[in-house]
N, C-alpha and C positions, 0 to 999 in steps of 0.2 A: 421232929415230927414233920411229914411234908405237908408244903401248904396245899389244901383242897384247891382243884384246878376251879377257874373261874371262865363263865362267859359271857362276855358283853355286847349288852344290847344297844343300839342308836336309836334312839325314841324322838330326835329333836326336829323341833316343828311340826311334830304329829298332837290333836289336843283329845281329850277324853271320849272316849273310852279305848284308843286305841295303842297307847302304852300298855295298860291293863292286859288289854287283848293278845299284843306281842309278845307278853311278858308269858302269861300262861299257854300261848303256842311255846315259848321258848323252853317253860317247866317242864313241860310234859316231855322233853326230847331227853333231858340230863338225869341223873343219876344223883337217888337220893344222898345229901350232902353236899352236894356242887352247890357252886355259888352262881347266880346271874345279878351282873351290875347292870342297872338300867340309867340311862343318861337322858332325860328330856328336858322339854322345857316350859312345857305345861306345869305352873304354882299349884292346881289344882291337884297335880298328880302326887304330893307328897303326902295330903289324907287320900287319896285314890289307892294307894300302894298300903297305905296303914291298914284299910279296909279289907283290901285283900289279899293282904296276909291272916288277919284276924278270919275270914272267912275260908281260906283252904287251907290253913294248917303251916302254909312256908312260912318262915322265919324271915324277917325284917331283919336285917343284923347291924344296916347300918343307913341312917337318911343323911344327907347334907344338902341344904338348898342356897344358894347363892342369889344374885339379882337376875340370875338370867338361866340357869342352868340349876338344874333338881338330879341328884345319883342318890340310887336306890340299891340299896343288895340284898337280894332276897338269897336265903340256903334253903333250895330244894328237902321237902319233909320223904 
């Protein structure tokens, strides 16, 4: 099965609400099942992106947050 194309956002040094914001300009462009990986590094932004997946229906597939660095992958609904 091929893997779903993915695209990656740079969110780093940008703080709330503006990951969010580039993430759902970012949604709106891709095709329901893509994937978009988001990379910040706002701590904040790993309930920010919980929120709003619960909120518009994408799918959260995967969080990892480190000391410094938060990756996000939402799949396009």
């Amino acid at each position: 099965m091929p893997t779903p194309s993915y695209r990656e956002l740079d969110t780093r040094g940008l703080n709330c609400p503006l990951p969010i914001l580039k993430a759902k300009k970012a949604l709106a462009d891709m095709a329901s099942g893509e994937l978009l990986r988001v990379v910040s590094t706002d701590p904040g932004s790993m309930r920010d992106f919980q929120a709003f997946a619960r909120q518009t229906g994408n799918e959260l597939v995967e969080q990892t947050g480190g000391t410094s660095e938060f990756v996000h992958v939402l799949r396009r609904r």
